[in-house]
N, C-alpha and C positions, 0 to 999 in steps of 0.2 A: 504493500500500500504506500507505503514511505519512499520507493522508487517512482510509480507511477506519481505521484504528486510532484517529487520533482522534476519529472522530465513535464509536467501538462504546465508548473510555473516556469518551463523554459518558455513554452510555446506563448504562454500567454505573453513574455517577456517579447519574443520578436516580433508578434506581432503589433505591439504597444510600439516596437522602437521603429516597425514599417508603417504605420501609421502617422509618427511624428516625423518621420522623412517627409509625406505628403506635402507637409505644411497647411498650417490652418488660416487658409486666404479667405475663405467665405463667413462674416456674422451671420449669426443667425438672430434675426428679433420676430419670432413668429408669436404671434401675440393670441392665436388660438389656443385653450384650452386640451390638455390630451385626453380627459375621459370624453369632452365632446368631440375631438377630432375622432377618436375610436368608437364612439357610436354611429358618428356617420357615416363612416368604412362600411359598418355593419349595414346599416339600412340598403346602402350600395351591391351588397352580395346576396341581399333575400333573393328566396323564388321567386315569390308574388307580391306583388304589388297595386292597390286599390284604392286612389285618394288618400285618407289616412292613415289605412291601415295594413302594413306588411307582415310578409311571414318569413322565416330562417326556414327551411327544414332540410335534414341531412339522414343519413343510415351509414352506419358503419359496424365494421365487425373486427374485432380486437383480441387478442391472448389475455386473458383474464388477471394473468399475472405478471403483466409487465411494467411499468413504471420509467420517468425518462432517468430513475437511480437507479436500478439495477431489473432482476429479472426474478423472479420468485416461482419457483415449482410447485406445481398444484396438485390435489387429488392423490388418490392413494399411493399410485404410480406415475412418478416424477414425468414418466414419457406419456402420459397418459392425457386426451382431451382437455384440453381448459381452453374453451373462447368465451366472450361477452359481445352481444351483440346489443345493440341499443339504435333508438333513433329520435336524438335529439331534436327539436321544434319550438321553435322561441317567437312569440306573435308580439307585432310592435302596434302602440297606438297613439298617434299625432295629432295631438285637438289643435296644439299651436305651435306657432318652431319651439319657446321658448321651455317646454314639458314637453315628456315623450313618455310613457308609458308599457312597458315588457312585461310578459309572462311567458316564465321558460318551463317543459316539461317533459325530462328526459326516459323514457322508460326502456328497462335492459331485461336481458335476460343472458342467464349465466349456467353453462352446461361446462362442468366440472372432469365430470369421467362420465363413462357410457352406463345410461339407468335413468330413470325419468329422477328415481330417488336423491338422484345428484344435480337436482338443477333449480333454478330458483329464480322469481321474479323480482326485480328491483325498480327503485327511479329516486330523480332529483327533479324537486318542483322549488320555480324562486321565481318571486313579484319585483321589479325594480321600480320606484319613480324617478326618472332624471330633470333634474332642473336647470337648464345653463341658462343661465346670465351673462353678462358682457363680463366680467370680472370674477367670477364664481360658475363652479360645476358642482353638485350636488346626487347623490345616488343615495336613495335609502332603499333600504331594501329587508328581505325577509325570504328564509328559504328553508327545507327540509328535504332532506336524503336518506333514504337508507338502502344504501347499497354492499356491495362486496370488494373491498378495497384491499392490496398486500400491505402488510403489516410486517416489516423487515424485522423490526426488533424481537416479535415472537415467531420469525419463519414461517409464518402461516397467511392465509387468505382468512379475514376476518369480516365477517358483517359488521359496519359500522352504523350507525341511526346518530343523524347532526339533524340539531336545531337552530339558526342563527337568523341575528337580526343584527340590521347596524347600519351606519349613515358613514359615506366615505366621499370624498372631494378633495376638489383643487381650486385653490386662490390665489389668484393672478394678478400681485400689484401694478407688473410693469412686464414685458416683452421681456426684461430679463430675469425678475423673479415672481418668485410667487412658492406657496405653501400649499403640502401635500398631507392629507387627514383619513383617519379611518377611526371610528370606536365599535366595538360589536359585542354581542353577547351571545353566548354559544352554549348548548348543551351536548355534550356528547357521550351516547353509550354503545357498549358490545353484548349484545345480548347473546344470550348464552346458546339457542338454535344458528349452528354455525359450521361450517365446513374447519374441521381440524384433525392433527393427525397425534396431538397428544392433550394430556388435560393441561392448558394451560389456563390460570385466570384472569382471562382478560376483563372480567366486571371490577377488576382491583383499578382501572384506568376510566371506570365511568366517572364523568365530574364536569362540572359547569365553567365555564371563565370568560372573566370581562377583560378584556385588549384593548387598547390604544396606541396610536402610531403617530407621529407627526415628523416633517419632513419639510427643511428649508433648504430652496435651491435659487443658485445664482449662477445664471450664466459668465463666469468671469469674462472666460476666453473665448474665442471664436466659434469652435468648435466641442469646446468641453466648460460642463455646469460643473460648480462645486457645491456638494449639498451637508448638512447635519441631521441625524435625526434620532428620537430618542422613541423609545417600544414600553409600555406597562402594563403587566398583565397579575391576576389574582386569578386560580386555581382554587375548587372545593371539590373535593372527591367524594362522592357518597359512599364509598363501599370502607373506606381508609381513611379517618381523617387526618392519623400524621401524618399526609401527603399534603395536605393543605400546604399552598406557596402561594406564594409573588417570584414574577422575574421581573429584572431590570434590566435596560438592555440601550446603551447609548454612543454613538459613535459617527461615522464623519468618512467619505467616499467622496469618487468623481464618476462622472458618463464623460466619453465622448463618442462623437460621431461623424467620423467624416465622409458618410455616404457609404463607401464599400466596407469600413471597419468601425467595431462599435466594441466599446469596452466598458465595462463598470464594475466598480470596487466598491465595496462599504466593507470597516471594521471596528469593531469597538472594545472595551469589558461590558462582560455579561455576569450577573448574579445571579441565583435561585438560592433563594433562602427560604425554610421551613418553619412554620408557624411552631412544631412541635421542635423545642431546644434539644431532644435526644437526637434530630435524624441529622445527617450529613447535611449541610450546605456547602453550594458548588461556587465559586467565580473564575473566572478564564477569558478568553477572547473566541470572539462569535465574528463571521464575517461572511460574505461571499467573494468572489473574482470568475467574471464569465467576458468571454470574447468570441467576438464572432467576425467573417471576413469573405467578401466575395470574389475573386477572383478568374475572368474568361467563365470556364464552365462547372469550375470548382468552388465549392464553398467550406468553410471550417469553422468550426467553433469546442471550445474548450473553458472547461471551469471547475474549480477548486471552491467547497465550503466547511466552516465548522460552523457545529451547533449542540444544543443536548436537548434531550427527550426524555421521557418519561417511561419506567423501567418497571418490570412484576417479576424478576431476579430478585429472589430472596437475600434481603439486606442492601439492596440498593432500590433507590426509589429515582435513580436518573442514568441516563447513560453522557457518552461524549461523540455524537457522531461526524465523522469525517469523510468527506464527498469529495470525488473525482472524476471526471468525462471529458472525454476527447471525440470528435467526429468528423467525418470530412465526407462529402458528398460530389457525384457527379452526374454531368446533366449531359448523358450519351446522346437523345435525340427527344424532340417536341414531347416524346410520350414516355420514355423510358429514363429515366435515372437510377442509378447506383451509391453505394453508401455503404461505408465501415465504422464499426467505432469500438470504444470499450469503455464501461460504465464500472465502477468502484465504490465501496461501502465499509469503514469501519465503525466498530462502535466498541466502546471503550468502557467497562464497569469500576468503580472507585472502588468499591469496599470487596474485597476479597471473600471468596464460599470455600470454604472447607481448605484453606489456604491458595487457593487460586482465583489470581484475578482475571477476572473475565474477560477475552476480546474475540470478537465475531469480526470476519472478514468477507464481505461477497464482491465477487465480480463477473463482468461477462462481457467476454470479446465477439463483436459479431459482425456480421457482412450480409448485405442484403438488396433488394432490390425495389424497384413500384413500377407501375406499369399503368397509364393510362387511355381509356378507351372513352369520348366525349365524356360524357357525365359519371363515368365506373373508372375506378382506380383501386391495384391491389397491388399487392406484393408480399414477399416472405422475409426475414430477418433469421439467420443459421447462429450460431455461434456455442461456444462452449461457455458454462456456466460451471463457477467453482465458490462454494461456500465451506470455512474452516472457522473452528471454533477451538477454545482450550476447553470446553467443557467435553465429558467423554459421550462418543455416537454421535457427535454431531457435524460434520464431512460429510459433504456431498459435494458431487460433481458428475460432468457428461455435458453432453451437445443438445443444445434445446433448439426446438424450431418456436419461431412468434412469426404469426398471420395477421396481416392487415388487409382492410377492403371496405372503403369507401364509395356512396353512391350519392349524387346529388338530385333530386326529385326535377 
């Protein structure tokens, strides 16, 4: 793990220093707003369209356990079926530019291994109201999911059930800056009817929490913003209440963007502190680094994160996870492109079990293809998948195939 991170912060290094070769001739004072620039994109890509009222709708079919972190093996037998098909549909409604109105409503369904006994229906339904103003963007919103998501840190495919609400925006003093907001309030649980392959308890991680996010950006230089921004969140666990936290989370990054290469950094210190004075409290540095680059018929992108999560390893109540990805894509012809990459995962346990400290490693190298046909696109992703753990039995590894297949109505 400790290798591939250094060779992906080489990458991210040259491309940062062929970036600043370009030179940053062009200001940018775009004095649109980005949640309203990204809505309008959207309204531009619906199927239908009706005086007020548009529609999104999509169909796609997916490997149930894949993520754009790593790759998680499903069902009894590692080689064994796991797709998720779903089909996304988000209807818009415009009384006046200034409001826009969205209801989205995703319904899936999820065939694990072969047996009807193995398969299960899902969705994700959410209300948006959007408010742009000359100066302000405003999104409140409200939403509820319960579907089947991989869950790295217990190696399984978990049904998750979210409940969230919350109001998020951007305000725009001037062409060059302006402030980025989010608060929300979340419930989330794992209910115990669930596709697993050992007794793990994941109801130890039911618990509610209030977030806050705020984000000050200033276009210094030409080309690249420099932003601050500070994260607070309070944690209640129903099932455990020494779990009960706060995290604190405050730090300071850049973007830039000079059209073919885009870069951004945020890092800071991070805290989790426990209400209960027996349990561990963690502090460290939290950050991300992602860059991306177009080039003729090639494109790339590469990124490195830390962060911590929340842990049901007896005697630790958080992990330390650290993230890796590299990818690099080719555009053979109008309908065919190719594509490699490899995605990386550790996760890091503080307090030691039975004198060993815990660390779980996943990864997965893959090569892959898409292939489009007017409104149908598909393709296949190969690669080998290796997970190593210090606890005993827990290794796994082989070649996993991931199927994609998208269809636009």
């Amino acid at each position: 793990m400790s290798g591939v991170c250094q060779r992906l912060t080489g990458v991210l290094i040259s491309l940062l220093v062929a970036a600043t070769l370009q030179g940053q001739t062009l200001r940018d004072r775009d004095p649109d707003l980005a949640g309203a620039k990204k809505l309008a994109a959207e309204l531009q890509e619906a199927n239908f369209h009706s005086g007020m009222f548009y529609l999104w709708s999509r169909f796609r079919i997916a490997d149930a356990g894949y993520t754009e972190e790593a790759y998680l093996p499903t069902g009894e037998d590692s080689g064994g079926l796991a797709l998720r098909v779903e089909a996304p549909q988000r209807f818009y409604f415009v009384p006046r530019r200034k409001i826009v109105f969205t209801a989205e409503l995703t319904p899936g369904y999820n065939v694990i291994s072969p047996g009807d006994e193995d398969s299960r229906v899902d969705y994700l339904a959410r209300g948006d109201v959007h408010f742009l103003f000359n100066h302000l963007y405003l999104d409140v919103y409200t939403s509820r999911a319960d579907q089947l998501r991989p869950l790295l840190a217990a190696n399984e495919l978990a049904r998750t059930r979210d409940d969230e609400t919350g109001v998020a925006g951007e305000f725009k003093y001037s062409s060059r800056t302006s402030a980025q907001f989010a608060v929300r309030y979340r419930k989330q649980q794992y209910p115990e009817d669930r596709f697993e392959e050992d007794d793990i308890p994941l109801a130890l991680l039911d618990r509610s929490e209030r977030n806050g996010r705020v984000s000050f950006v200033h276009k210094t230089f030409p080309l690249t913003s420099l932003f601050v921004s500070a994260e607070a969140s309070q944690y209640e666990f129903s099932a455990d209440s020494r779990r009960d936290s706060s995290r604190r989370w405050a730090g300071a990054g850049f973007h830039l963007n000079s059209g073919r290469t885009a870069l951004r950094v945020e890092a800071g210190p991070v805290r989790l502190d426990f209400d209960d004075p027996s349990q561990l409290d963690y502090s460290g540095l939290a950050g991300t680094a992602a860059v991306s680059r177009s080039s003729g018929h090639f494109t790339y992108s590469a990124g490195i994160g830390r962060d911590i999560g929340f842990a049901i390893l007896a005697g630790n109540n958080f992990y330390v996870a650290e993230t890796a990805n590299a990818r690099v894509g080719y555009s053979a012809t109008r309908r065919l492109s190719l594509r490699g990459g490899v995605v990386a995962e550790r996760h890091t346990y503080e307090v030691p079990v039975d004198g060993v400290r815990r660390r779980d490693t996943i990864s997965f190298t893959s090569v892959g293809f898409d292939y489009g046909i007017r409104r149908l696109r598909f393709g296949v992703d190969a690669g080998w998948y290796e997970r190593n753990t210090t606890t005993p039995d827990g290794d796994d590894s082989g070649i996993r195939y991931v199927v994609h297949l998208s269809f636009v109505p």
